[in-house]
C-alpha positions as CSV (number, residue, x, y, z in Angstrom):
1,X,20.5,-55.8,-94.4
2,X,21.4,-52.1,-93.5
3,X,23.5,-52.0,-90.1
4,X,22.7,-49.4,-87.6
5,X,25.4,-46.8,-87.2
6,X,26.8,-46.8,-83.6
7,X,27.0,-43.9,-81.6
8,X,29.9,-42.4,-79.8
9,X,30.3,-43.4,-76.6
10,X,29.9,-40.3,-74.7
11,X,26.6,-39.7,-76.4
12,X,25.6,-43.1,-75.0
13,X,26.3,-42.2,-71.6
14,X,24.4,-39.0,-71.7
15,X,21.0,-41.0,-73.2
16,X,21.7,-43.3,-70.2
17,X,21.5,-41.0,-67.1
18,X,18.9,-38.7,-69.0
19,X,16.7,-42.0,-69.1
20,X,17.7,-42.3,-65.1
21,X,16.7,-38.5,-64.2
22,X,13.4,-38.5,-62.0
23,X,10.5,-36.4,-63.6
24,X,8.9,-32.9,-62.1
25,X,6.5,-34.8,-59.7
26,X,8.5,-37.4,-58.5
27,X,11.5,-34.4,-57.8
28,X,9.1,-32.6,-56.0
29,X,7.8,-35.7,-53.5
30,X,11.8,-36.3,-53.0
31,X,11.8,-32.8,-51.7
32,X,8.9,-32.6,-49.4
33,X,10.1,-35.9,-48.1
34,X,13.5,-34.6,-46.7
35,X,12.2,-31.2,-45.5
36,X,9.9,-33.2,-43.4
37,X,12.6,-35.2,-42.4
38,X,14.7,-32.5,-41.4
39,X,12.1,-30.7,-39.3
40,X,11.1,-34.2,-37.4
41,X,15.1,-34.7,-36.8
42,X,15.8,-34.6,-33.5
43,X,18.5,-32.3,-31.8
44,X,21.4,-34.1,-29.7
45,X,21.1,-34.9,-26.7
46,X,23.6,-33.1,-24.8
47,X,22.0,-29.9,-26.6
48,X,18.5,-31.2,-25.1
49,X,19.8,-31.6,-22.0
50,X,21.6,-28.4,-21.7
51,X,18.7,-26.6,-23.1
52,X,16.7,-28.1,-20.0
53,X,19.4,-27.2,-17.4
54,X,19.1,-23.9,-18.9
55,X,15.1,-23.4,-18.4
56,X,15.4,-25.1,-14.6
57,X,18.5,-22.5,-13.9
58,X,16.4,-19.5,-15.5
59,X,12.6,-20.9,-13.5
60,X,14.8,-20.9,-10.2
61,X,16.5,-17.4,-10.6
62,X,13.1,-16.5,-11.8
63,X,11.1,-17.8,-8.7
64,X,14.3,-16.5,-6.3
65,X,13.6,-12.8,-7.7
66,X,10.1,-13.1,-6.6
67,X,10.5,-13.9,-3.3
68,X,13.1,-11.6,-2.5
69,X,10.8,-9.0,-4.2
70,X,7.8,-10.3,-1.8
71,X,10.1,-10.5,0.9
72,X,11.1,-6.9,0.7
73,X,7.8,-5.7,0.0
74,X,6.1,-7.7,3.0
75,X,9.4,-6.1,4.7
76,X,9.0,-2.4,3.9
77,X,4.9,-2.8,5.0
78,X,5.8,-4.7,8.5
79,X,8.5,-1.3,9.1
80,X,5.8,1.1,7.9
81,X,3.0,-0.3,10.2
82,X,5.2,-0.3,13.2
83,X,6.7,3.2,12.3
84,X,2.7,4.6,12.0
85,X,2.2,2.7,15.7
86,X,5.2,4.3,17.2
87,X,4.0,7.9,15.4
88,X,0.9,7.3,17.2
89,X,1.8,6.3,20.1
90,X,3.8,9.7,20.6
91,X,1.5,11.8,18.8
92,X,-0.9,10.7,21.7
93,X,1.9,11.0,24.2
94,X,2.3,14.7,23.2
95,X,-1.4,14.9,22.7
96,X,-1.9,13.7,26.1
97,X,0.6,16.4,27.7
98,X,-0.7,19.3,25.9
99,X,-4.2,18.2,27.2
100,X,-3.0,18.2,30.7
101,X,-1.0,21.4,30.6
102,X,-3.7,23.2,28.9
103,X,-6.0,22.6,31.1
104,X,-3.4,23.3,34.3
105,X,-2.8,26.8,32.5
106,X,-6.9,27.2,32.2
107,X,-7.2,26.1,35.8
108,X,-4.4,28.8,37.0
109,X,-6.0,32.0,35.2
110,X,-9.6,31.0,36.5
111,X,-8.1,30.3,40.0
112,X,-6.8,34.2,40.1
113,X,-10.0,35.0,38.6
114,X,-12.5,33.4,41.0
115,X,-10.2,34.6,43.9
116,X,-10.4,38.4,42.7
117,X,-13.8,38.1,43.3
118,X,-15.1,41.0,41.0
119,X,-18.6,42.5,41.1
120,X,-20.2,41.7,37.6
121,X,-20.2,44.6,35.4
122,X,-23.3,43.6,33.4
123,X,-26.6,42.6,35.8
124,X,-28.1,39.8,34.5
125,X,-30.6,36.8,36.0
126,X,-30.5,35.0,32.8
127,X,-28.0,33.8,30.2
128,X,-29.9,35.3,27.1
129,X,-29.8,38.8,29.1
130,X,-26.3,38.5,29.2
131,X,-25.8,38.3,25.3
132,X,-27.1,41.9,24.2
133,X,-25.4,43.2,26.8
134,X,-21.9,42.1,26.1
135,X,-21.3,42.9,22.2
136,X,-17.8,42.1,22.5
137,X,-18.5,38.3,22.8
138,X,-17.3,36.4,19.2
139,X,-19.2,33.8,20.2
140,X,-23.3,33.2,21.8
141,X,-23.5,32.1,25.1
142,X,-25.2,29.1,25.8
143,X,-27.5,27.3,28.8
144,X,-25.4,24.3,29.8
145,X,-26.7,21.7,30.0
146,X,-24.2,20.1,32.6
147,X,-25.2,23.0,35.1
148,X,-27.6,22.8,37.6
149,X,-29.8,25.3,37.1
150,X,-31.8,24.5,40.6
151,X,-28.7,24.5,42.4
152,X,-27.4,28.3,40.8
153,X,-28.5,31.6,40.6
154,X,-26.8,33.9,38.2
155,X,-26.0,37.3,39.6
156,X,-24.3,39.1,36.2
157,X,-21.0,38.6,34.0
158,X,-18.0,41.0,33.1
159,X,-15.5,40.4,29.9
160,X,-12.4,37.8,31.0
161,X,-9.8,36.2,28.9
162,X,-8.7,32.5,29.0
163,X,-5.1,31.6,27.3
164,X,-5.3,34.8,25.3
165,X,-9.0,34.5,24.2
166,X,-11.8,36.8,25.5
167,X,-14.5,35.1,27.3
168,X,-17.5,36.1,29.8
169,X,-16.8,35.7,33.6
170,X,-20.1,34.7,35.7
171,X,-20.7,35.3,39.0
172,X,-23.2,32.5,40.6
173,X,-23.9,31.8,44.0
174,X,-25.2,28.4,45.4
175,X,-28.6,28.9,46.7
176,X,-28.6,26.7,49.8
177,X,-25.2,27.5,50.8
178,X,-24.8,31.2,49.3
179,X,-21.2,30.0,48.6
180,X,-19.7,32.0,45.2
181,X,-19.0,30.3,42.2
182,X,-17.5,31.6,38.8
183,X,-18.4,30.2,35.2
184,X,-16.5,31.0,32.8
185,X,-17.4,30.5,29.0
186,X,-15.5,30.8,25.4
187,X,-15.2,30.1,22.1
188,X,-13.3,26.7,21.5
189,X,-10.1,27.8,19.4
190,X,-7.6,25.3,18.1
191,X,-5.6,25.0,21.5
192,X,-8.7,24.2,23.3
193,X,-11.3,22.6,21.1
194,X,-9.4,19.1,21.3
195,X,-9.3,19.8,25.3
196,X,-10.9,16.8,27.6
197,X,-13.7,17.5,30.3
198,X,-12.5,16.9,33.6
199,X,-12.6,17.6,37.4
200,X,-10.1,18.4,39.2
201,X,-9.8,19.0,43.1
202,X,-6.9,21.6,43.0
203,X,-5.2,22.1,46.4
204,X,-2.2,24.6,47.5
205,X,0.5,21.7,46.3
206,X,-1.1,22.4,42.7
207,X,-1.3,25.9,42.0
208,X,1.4,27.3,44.7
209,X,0.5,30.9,46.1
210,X,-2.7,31.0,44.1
211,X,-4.2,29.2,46.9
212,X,-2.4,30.6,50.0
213,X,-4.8,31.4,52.5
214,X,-7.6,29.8,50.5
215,X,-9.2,26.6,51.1
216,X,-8.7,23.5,48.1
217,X,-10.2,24.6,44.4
218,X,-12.6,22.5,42.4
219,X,-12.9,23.4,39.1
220,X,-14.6,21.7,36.4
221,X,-13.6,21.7,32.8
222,X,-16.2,20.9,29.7
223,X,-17.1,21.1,26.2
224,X,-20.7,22.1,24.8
225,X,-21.4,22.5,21.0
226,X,-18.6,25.0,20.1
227,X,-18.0,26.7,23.6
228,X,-15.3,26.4,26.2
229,X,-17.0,26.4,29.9
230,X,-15.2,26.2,33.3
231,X,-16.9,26.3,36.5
232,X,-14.7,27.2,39.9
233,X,-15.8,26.5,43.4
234,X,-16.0,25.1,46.4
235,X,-15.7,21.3,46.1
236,X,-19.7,20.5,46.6
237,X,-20.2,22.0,43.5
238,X,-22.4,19.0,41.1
């Protein structure tokens, strides 16, 4: 019998873990295995938990941010709409004055006017007789229809001004009473066309030496279409 030659003993020991080595598949299943692991493996818990104290810090700052931002925004509106109230309320203020000293102003010059007395310079009966005969005018002279025309008669007209702008001065006289009354008309400009109608019983207190000797004013202040008309008188004027 022929006896088997034995082998060296590192040789053995290299046969023996080549026969323990896992093959291409099973190598690969050990892999996926500890990726998968390593993905499911769960971080420590004091990182967790200071990873969550962080996102609670960071949603508070977050949500503080906003409201200040709101605040300020709501802030800035509430100061605006109470700056645009106060604007208005002076802007109506001033408005108010400049009404009122306007129409003082008007009612001085047609005071001196009416008081002058002048013949008319033009002889008219009607308004539209009035217009051909005064080219001057920059405006057309209109009917009012806040005038009585029962209660007037129109005697003629003669070229005025009133706060710097020309206008026609009309002589009228009552027809029951004969008393004299002058209508004044002109074209609204941009100190007058925001003026307010009003009647106004002006006595020696009010205009001073306009009325010395003279019995109280009424004049009467109004807007029609884009005209200007004052009416001064005796205080039964309607």
């Amino acid at each position: 019998m022929k006896k088997t030659p034995h082998k060296p003993l590192k040789e053995n020991l290299i046969d023996h873990y080549q026969s323990q080595s896992l093959n291409p598949d099973q190598l690969a299943q050990l892999q996926s295995s500890i990726a998968s692991e390593s993905k499911t493996e769960k971080l420590p818990l004091w990182i967790s938990e200071s990873m969550n104290s962080f996102k609670l810090a960071f949603a508070c700052a977050s949500l503080f941010i906003i409201s200040l931002s709101l605040y300020s925004l709501y802030d800035a509106t509430k100061k605006t709409q109470i700056h645009a109230r106060i604007d208005s309320k002076m802007n109506l203020k001033l408005s108010s004055e400049l009404n009122l000293k306007i129409k003082q102003k008007i009612s001085q010059e047609v005071a001196i006017n009416h008081f002058k007395n002048y013949d008319p310079k033009f002889k008219a009966t009607q308004i539209s007789e009035l217009q051909a005969q005064m080219p001057l005018l920059n405006f057309k002279l209109l009917e009012s229809e806040k005038l009585n025309s029962q209660k007037y008669k129109l005697l003629g007209s003669r070229y005025c001004s009133i706060q710097g702008q020309r206008a026609a001065q009309m002589k009228l006289i009552d027809k029951k009473t004969n008393s004299t009354y002058t209508l004044y008309q002109a074209a609204l400009t941009p100190l007058t066309k925001n003026i307010t109608s009003s009647t106004e019983l002006y006595s020696e207190t009010a205009l001073g030496s306009i009325l010395k000797n003279h019995k109280n004013l009424q004049i009467k202040i109004w807007k029609e279409s884009k005209n200007l008309f004052v009416l001064a008188g005796p205080s039964e004027m309607n």
